[in-house]
N, C-alpha and C positions, 0 to 999 in steps of 0.2 A: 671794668677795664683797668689795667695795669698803669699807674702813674711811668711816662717817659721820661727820665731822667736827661736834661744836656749840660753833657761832658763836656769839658772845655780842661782839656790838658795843657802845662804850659813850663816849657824847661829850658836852661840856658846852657849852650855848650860852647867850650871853643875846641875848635875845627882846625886839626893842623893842613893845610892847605901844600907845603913845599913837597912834600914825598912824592905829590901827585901831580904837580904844573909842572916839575922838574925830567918826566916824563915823555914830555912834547916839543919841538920845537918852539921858540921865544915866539913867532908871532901867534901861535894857538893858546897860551896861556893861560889867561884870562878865562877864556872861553872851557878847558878844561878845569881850571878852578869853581867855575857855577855850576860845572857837571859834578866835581867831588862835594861840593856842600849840598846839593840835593838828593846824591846816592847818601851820604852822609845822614841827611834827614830823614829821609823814607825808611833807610835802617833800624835808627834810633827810636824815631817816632811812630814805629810798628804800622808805617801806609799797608795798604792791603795789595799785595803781589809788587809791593816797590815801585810802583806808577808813579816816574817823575812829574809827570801831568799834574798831579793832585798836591804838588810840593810849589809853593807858588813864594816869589820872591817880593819882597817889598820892591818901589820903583827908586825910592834914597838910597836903597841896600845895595840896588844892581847900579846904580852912578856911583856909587863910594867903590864898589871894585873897580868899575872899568877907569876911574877918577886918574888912575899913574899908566894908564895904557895900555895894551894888548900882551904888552912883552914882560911888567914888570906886575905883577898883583899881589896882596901883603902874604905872608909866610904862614900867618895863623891870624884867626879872626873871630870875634865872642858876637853870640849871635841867642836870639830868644824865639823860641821855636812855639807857637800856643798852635793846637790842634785841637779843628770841632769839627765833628764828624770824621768826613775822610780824608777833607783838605787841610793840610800845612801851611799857616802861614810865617814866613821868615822874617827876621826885622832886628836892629839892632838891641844890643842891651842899652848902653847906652848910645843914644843919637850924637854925633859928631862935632865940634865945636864950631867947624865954617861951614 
């Protein structure tokens, strides 16, 4: 039998965010800002047929955006992307001071 190798790929990007919230009406913001970091990621990170499903967000990741509100979310954002298998996990580079 063939030894299985696990891959465990892992890269840090920043993700400019305003192109794409600026798009929406101020109270859908946010929410279209989580939708560009995981189209964002599934791209990058070559998911298979781009299944945001499989692009999973840390739970500090998704409170530090929604953190200034529905209307106002940061402009660009550095974020470290480690993929094993088929799932994406999302998570800061570095973690937040407060």
């Amino acid at each position: 039998m063939a030894a299985t190798k696990s891959t465990k790929l892992e890269r840090e990007y920043v993700i400019p965010l305003r192109s794409q919230w600026l798009r929406v009406p101020q109270y859908e913001r946010t929410g279209r800002a989580i939708k560009a970091i995981k189209k964002f990621i599934a791209k990058h990170m070559k998911v298979p047929e781009r299944d945001l499903q499989k692009v999973k967000l840390d739970v500090y990741f998704n409170n530090e955006l929604w953190f200034r509100g529905r209307a106002s979310p940061p402009h660009k954002i550095k974020v470290k992307a480690i993929k094993d298998g088929d799932t994406v996990n999302v998570t800061f580079v570095e973690t937040p001071q407060y």
